[in-house]
C-alpha positions in Angstrom: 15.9 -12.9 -4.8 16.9 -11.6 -8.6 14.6 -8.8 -9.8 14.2 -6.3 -12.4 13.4 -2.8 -12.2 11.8 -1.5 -15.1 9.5 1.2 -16.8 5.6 1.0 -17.9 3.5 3.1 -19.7 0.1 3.6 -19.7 -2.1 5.9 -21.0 1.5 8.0 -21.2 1.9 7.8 -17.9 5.4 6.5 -17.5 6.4 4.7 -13.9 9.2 2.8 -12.7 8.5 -0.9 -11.4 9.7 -3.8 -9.5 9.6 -7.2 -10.6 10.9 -10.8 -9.6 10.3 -14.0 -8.3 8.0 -16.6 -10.1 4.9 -18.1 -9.6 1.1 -16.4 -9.3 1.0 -13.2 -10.4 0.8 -10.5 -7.3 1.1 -6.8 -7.3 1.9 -5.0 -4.9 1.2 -0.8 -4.1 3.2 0.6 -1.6 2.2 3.6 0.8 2.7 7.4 1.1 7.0 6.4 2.1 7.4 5.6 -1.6 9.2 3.2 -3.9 13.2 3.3 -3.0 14.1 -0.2 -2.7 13.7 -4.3 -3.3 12.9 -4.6 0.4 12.7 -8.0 2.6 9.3 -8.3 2.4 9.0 -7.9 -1.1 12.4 -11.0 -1.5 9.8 -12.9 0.6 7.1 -13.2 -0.9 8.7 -13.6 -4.7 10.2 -16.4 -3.4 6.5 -17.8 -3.7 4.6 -15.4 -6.2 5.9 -13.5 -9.7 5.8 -9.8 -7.9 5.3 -6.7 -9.6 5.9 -3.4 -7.7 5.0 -0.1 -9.7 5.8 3.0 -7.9 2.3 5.1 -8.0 2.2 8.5 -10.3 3.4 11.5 -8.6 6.2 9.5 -6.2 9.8 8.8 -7.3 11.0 8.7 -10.7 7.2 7.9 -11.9 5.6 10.6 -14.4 3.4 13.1 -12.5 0.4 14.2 -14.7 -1.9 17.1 -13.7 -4.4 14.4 -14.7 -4.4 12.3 -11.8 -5.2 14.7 -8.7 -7.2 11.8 -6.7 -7.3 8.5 -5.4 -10.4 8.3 -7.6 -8.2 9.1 -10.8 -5.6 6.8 -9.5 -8.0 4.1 -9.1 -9.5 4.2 -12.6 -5.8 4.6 -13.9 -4.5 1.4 -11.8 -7.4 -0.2 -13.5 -6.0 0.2 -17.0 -2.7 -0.1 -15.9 -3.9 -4.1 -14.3 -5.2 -4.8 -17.6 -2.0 -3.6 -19.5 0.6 -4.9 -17.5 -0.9 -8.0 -15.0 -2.5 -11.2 -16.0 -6.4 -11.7 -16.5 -6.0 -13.1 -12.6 -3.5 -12.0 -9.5 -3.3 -11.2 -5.7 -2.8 -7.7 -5.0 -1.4 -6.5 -2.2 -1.4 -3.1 -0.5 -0.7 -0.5 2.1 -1.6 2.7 3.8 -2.2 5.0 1.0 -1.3 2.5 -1.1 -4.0 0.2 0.2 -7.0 2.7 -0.5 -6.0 3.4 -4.1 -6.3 -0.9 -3.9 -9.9 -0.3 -2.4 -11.4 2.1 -4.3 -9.8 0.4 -7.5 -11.8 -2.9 -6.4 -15.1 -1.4 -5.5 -15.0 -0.4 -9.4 -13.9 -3.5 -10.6 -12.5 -6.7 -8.5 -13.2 -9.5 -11.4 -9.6 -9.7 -11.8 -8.4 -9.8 -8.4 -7.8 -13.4 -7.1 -7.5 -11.8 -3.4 -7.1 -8.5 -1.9 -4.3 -8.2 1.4 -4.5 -4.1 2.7 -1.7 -3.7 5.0 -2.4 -0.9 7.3 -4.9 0.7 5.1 -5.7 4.0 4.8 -9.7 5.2 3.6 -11.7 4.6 6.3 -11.6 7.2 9.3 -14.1 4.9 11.4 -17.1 7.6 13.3 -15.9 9.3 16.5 -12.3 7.4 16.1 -8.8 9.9 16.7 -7.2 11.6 13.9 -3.7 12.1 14.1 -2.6 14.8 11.6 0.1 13.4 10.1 0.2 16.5 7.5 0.8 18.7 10.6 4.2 16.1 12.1 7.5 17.8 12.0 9.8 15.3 9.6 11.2 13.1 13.0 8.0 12.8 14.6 6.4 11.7 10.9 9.3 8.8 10.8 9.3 7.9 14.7 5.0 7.2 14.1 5.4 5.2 11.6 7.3 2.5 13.9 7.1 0.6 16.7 10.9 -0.3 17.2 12.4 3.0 17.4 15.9 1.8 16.6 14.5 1.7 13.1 13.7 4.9 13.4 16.5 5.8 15.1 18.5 4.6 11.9 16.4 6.2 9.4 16.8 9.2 11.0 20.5 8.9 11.2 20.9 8.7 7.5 22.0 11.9 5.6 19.9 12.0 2.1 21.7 12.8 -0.8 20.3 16.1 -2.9 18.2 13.3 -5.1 16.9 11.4 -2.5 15.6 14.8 -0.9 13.9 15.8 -4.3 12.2 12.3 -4.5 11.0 12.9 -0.3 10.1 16.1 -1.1 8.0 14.6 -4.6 6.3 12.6 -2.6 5.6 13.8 0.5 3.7 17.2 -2.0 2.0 14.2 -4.1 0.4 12.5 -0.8 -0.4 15.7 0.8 -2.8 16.4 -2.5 -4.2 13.3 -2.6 -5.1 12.9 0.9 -4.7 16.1 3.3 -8.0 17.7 2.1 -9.9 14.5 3.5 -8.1 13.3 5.9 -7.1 10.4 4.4 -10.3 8.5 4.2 -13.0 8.6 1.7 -16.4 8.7 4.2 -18.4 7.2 1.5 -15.9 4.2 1.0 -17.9 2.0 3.4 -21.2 1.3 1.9 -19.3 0.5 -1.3 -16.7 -2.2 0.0 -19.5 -4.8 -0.4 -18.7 -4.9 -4.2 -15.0 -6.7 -4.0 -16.1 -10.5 -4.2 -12.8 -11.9 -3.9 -10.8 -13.1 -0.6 -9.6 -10.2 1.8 -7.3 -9.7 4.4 -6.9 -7.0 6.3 -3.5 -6.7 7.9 -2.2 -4.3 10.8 0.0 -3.6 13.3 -0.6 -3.9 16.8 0.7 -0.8 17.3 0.2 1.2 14.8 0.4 4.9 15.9 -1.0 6.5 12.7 -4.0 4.0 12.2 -4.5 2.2 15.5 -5.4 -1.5 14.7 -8.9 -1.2 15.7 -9.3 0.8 12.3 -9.0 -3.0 10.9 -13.0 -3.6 12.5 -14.6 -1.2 10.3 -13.0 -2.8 6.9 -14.1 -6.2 8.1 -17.4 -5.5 8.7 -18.3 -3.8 5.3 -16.3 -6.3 3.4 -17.9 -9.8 2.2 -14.8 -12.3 2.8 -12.5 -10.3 4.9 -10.7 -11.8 8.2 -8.4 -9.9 9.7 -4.3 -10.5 11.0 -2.9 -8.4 13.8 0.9 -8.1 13.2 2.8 -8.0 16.9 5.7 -5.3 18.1 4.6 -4.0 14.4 3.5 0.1 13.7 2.1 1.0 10.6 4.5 -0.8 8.4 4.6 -4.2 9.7 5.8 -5.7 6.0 8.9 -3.7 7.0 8.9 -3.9 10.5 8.0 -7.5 10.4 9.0 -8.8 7.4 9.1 -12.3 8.0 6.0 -12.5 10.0 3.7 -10.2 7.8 5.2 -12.4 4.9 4.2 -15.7 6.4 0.6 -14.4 7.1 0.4 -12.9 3.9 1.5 -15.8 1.8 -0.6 -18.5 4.0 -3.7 -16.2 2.7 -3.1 -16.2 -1.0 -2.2 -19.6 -0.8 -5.6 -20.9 0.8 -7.5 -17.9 -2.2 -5.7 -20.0 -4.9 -7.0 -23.0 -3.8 
């Protein structure tokens, strides 16, 4: 599928975005891995929506202001940002970090959103569930939990990173440790607030997901109003990469029934 990659600017933040396919507007925010490339998942679902895919403040070639040190400020910013750049209505789609900018964005404001998909969300650290420090994982372990396959892993590992693409790890990697180490990724308050987004929701994991296991996915749909939930098989904690095709198809299914 044809697409774009382009620059936005809002409130002078600059950042580097996707964009292709055609149809309803969607947006998706990726997770603490970054922005590199136009990825299956993404050619998948433009082949049904119009997709926009800004890479978040602080990661890649995006701006980094001293400004936006939280997922609260990123939420308020991705607020003005949807009503600069996306349509009065559109799906948005999220994951892992990612998904819990998404959250807190649409407990603020979700009279936009058309439906809400968090993939693997992070935000929620459910009571007397296991932490794994992620913060604390040497740089193989920190790729080999992200994945169920390990030949994936195996693969990304084998790759040697040019001098830019260490700078842009090494960007992002600083800019998801400041957002999220201090609270271990999850915002305890979170919870009583999720009964604020009105629109659609679904909640998406992978079976085995070894950051966030998938019983994580209980807590989000019990505080949220309209929220079902889709377990992702032989899937970690990137089944739209993992899984492509079959986190598409359950994703796409989902907006389709929201639209109508």
């Amino acid at each position: 599928m044809e697409h774009t990659e382009q620059f936005t600017t809002t409130n002078g933040v600059r950042q580097r975005m996707f964009k292709g396919g055609a149809g309803d507007a969607a947006l998706f925010m990726h997770g603490g891995a970054g922005l590199s490339v136009w990825t299956p998942f993404f050619d998948a679902m433009a082949q049904h929506v119009e997709l926009s895919v800004p890479e978040h403040p602080g990661f890649g070639q995006s701006d980094d202001p001293a400004s936006l040190a939280s997922i609260s400020d990123l939420a308020y910013h991705y607020l003005d940002w949807f009503e600069a750049h996306m349509p009065p209505r559109f799906h948005l789609i999220a994951n892992s970090i990612g998904g819990w900018m998404a959250a807190e964005a649409a407990i603020r404001d979700s009279s936009r959103l058309v439906s809400l998909t968090l993939i693997g969300p992070a935000g929620i650290l459910p009571p007397g569930a296991p932490y794994e420090d992620s913060f604390a994982w040497d740089a193989e372990t920190s790729v080999r939990k992200l994945f169920h396959n390990q030949a994936i892993a195996d693969r990304a590992l084998s790759a040697t990173p040019t001098e830019a693409q260490k700078a842009i790890n090494a960007k992002n990697k600083a800019t998801v440790a400041k957002l999220g180490q201090a609270t271990r990724l999850h915002n305890p308050d979170l919870p009583k607030w999720l009964h604020r987004i009105k629109c659609p929701t679904l909640v998406v994991w992978g079976e085995n997901d070894a950051l966030m296991p998938a019983s994580f996915a209980r807590s989000w749909v019990d505080a949220l109003p309209r929220a079902e939930v889709s377990l992702i098989a032989h899937a970690g904690h990137l089944p739209h990469a993992e899984e492509a095709g079959a986190t598409a198809a359950v994703v796409r299914e989902f907006i389709s029934r929201s639209r109508a």
